[in-house]
FIPA-690430 format. One record per residue (C-alpha): residue in one letter; x, y, z. Coordinates in nm, 2 decimals, decimal comma. Last residue first. Example, Ala and Ser with C-alpha at 12.3 -4.5 7.8 and 13.67 -1.06 7.14 Angstrom:
FIPA-690430
+--------+--------+--------+--------+
: midren :     px :     py :     pz :
+--------+--------+--------+--------+
:      S :   1,37 :  -0,11 :   0,71 :
:      A :   1,23 :  -0,45 :   0,78 :
+--------+--------+--------+--------+
This chain:
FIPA-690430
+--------+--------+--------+--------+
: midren :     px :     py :     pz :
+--------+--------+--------+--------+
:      X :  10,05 :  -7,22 :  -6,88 :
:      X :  10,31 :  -7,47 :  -6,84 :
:      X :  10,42 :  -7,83 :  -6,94 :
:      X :  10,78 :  -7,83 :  -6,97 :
:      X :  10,92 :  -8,14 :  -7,18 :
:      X :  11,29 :  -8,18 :  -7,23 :
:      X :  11,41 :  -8,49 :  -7,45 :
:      X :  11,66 :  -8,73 :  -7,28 :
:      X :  12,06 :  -8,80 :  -7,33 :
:      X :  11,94 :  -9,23 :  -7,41 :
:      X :  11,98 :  -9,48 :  -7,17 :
:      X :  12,15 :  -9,84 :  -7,22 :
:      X :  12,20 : -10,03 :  -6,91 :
:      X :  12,13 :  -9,92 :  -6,57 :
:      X :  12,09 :  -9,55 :  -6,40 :
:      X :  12,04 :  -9,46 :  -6,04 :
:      X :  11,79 :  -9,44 :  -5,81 :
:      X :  11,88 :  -9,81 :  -5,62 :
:      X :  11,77 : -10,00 :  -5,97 :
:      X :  11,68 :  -9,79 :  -6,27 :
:      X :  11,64 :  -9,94 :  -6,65 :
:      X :  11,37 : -10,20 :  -6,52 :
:      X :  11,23 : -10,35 :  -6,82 :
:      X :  11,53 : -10,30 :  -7,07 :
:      X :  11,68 : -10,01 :  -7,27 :
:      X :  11,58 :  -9,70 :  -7,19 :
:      X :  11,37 :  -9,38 :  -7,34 :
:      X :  11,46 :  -9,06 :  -7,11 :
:      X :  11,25 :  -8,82 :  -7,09 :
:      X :  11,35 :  -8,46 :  -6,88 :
:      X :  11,11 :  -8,31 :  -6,70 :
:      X :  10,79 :  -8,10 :  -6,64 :
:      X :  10,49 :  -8,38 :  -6,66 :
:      X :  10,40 :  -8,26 :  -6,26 :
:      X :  10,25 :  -7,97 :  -6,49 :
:      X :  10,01 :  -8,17 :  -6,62 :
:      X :   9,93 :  -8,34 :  -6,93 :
:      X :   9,62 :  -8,47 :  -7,03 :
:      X :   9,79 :  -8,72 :  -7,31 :
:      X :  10,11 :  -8,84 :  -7,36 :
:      X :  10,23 :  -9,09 :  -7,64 :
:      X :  10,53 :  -9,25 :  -7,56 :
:      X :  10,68 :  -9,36 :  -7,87 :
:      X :  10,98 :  -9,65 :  -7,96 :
:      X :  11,12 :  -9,65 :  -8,28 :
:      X :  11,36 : -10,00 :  -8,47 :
:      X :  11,16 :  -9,86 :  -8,76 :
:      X :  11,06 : -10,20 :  -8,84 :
:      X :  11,02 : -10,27 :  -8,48 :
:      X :  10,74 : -10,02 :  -8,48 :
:      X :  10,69 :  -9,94 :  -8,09 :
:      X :  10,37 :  -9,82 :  -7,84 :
:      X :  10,34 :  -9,70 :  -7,51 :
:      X :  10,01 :  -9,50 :  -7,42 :
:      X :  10,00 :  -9,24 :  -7,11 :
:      X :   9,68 :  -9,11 :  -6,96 :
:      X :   9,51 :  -9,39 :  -6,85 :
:      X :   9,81 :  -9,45 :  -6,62 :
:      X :  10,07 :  -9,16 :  -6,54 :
:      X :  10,09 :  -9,17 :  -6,22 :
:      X :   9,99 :  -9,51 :  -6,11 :
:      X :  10,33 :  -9,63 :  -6,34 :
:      X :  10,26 :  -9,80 :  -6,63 :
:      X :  10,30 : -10,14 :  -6,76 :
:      X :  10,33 : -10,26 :  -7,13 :
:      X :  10,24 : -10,62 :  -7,27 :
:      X :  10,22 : -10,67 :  -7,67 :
:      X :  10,47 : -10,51 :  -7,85 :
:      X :  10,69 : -10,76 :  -7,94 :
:      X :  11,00 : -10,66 :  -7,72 :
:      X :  10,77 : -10,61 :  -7,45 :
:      X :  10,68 : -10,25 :  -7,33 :
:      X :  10,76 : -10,07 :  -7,04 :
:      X :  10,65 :  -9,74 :  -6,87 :
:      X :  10,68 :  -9,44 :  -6,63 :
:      X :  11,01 :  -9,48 :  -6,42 :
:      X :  11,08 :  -9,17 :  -6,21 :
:      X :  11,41 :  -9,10 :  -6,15 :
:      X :  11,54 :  -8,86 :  -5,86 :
:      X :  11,39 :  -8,50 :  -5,84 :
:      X :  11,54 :  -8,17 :  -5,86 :
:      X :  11,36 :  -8,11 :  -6,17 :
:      X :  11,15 :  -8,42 :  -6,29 :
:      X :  11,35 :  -8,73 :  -6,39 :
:      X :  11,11 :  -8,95 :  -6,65 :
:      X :  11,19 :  -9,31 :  -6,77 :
:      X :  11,03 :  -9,48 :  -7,07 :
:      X :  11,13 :  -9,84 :  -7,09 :
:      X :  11,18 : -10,10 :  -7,32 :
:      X :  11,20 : -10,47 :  -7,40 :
:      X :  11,51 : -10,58 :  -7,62 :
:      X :  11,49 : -10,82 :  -7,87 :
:      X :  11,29 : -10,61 :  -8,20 :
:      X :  11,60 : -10,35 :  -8,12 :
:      X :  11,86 : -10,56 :  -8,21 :
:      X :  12,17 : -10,30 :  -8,14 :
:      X :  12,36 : -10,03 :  -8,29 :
:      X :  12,02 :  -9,80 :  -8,35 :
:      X :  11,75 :  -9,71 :  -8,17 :
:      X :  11,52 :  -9,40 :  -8,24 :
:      X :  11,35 :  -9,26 :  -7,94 :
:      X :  10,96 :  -9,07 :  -8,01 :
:      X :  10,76 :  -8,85 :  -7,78 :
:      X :  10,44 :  -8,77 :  -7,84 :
:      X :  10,30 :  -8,46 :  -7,68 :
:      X :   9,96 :  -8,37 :  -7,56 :
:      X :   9,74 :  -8,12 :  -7,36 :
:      X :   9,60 :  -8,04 :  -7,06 :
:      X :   9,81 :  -7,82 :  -6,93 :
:      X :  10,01 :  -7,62 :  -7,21 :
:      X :  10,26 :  -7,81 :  -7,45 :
:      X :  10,66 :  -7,67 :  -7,41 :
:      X :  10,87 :  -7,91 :  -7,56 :
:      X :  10,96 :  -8,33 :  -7,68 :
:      X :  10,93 :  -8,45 :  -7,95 :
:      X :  11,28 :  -8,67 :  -7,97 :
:      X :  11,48 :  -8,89 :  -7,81 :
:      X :  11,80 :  -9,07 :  -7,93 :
:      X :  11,89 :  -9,36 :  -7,84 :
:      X :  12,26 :  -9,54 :  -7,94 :
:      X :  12,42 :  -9,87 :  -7,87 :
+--------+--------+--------+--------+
C-alpha cells in the first residue's frame, strides 16, 4: 500500500491550493478516503472523507464551504481542493485510507508521509 501526496507549498491568505495523493498497491475504487491535517505542535485534525464512488463526502466545521473533495478512480487520485485559505491552513496533509483514519489522536490504517502547506503573507 503506497500514498503519496502532492501540491502542496507556500500560497498567501486567501488563496488556493490543490492537493493531490496518488494510490497504488491496493483497490483504490473500494476504499473510502480521508484527508487529514496536523498543524504545528498540534495533534490530528481530520478535514474530509469521500466514498469509494464519489458520491458522499463530509467535512469538518473548519474547513466547510471552503474545502472540495473529489477522486478519479481511473487514476486511482484523490484531490483536496482548497480554497480561502488561512493561516490556521499551515500544516502537514496527510491523504488516508478509510473514513475515520484517526481514533484516540493517533494514526490508523494506511497514511501517506504528507505534503507541507504554509499559508503566509
Amino acid at each position: 500500500v503506497q500514498l503519496v501526496e502532492s501540491g502542496g507549498g507556500l500560497v498567501q491568505p486567501g488563496g488556493s491550493l490543490r492537493l493531490s495523493c496518488a494510490a497504488s498497491g491496493f483497490t483504490f475504487k473500494i476504499y473510502d478516503m480521508s484527508w487529514v491535517r496536523q498543524a504545528p505542535g498540534k495533534g490530528l485534525e481530520w478535514l474530509s472523507y469521500i466514498s469509494n464512488g464519489g458520491l458522499s463526502t463530509d467535512y469538518a466545521d473548519s474547513v466547510r464551504g471552503r474545502f472540495t473533495v473529489s477522486r478519479d478512480n481511473a487514476k486511482n487520485t484523490l484531490y483536496l481542493q482548497m480554497t480561502n485559505l488561512t493561516t490556521e491552513g499551515t500544516g502537514v496533509y496527510y491523504c488516508a485510507r478509510n473514513r475515520s483514519p484517526v481514533v484516540a489522536g493517533k494514526k490508523v490504517g494506511a497514511w501517506g508521509e504528507g505534503t507541507q502547506v504554509a499559508v503566509s503573507a
